[in-house]
N, C-alpha and C positions, 0 to 999 in steps of 0.2 A: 451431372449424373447423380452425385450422391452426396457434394456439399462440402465435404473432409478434404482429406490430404492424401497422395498416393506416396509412397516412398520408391527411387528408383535406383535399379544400380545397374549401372551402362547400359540404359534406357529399356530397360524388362522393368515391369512393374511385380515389388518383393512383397510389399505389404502396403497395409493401408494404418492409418493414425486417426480412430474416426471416436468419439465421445471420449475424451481422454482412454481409449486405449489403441493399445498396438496390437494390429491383427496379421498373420504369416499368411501369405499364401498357400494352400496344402497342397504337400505333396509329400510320395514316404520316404523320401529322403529327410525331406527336414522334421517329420513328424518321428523319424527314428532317431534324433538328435535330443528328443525334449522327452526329461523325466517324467512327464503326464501332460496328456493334450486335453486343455479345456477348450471346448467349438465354442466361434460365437460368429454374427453375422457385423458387418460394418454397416449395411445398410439393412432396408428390410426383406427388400426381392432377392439378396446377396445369397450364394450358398456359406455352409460355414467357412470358415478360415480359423487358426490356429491365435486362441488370445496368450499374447507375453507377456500379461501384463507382472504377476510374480515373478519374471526373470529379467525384469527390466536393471537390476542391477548387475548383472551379469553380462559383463561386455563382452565378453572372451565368449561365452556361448551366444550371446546376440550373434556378434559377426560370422559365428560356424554358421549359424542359422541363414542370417541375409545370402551368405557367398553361398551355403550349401544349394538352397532355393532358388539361386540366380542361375546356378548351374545345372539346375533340373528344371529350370523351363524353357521350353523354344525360344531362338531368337525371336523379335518383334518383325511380322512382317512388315517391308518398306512399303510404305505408300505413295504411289505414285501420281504428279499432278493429273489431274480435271482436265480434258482437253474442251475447252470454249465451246457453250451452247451456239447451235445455227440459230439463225434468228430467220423467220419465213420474211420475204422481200414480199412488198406491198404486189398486190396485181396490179396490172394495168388497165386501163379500164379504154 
């Protein structure tokens, strides 16, 4: 898809780690947790997402941030297996 790294926490996708930076998923939960929102994209077709990279030393507001994010977005829907393609049975001739 896009090359980088996804970050996850119990399996929702929080942010992405894409050109040495780290990107937040948005949402205004977490975008109400951070003293100023710089947008940036992870990829290029990507809408924005929220760059940390200035707060990357800030563990204590990281983790508000990842958990807050986790908790505001839908669980992942399960995917469920592919049931086996028919295969057409030769005619008879």
């Amino acid at each position: 898809m896009f090359g980088e790294y996804s970050l996850y926490l119990d399996g929702k996708v929080v942010a992405f780690a894409c050109d040495n930076s780290l990107l937040l998923k948005p949402t205004p939960e977490g975008k109400a947790l951070l003293p100023r929102v710089t947008p940036g994209k992870p990829y290029p077709e990507a809408k924005d997402y929220y760059v940390l990279d200035e707060f990357l030393d800030d563990t204590e507001l990281l983790q508000r941030l990842l958990q807050t994010t986790f908790d505001a977005l839908p669980a992942p829907k399960i995917k469920t297996a592919k049931k086996p393609r028919k295969t057409a049975k030769a005619k008879k001739a």
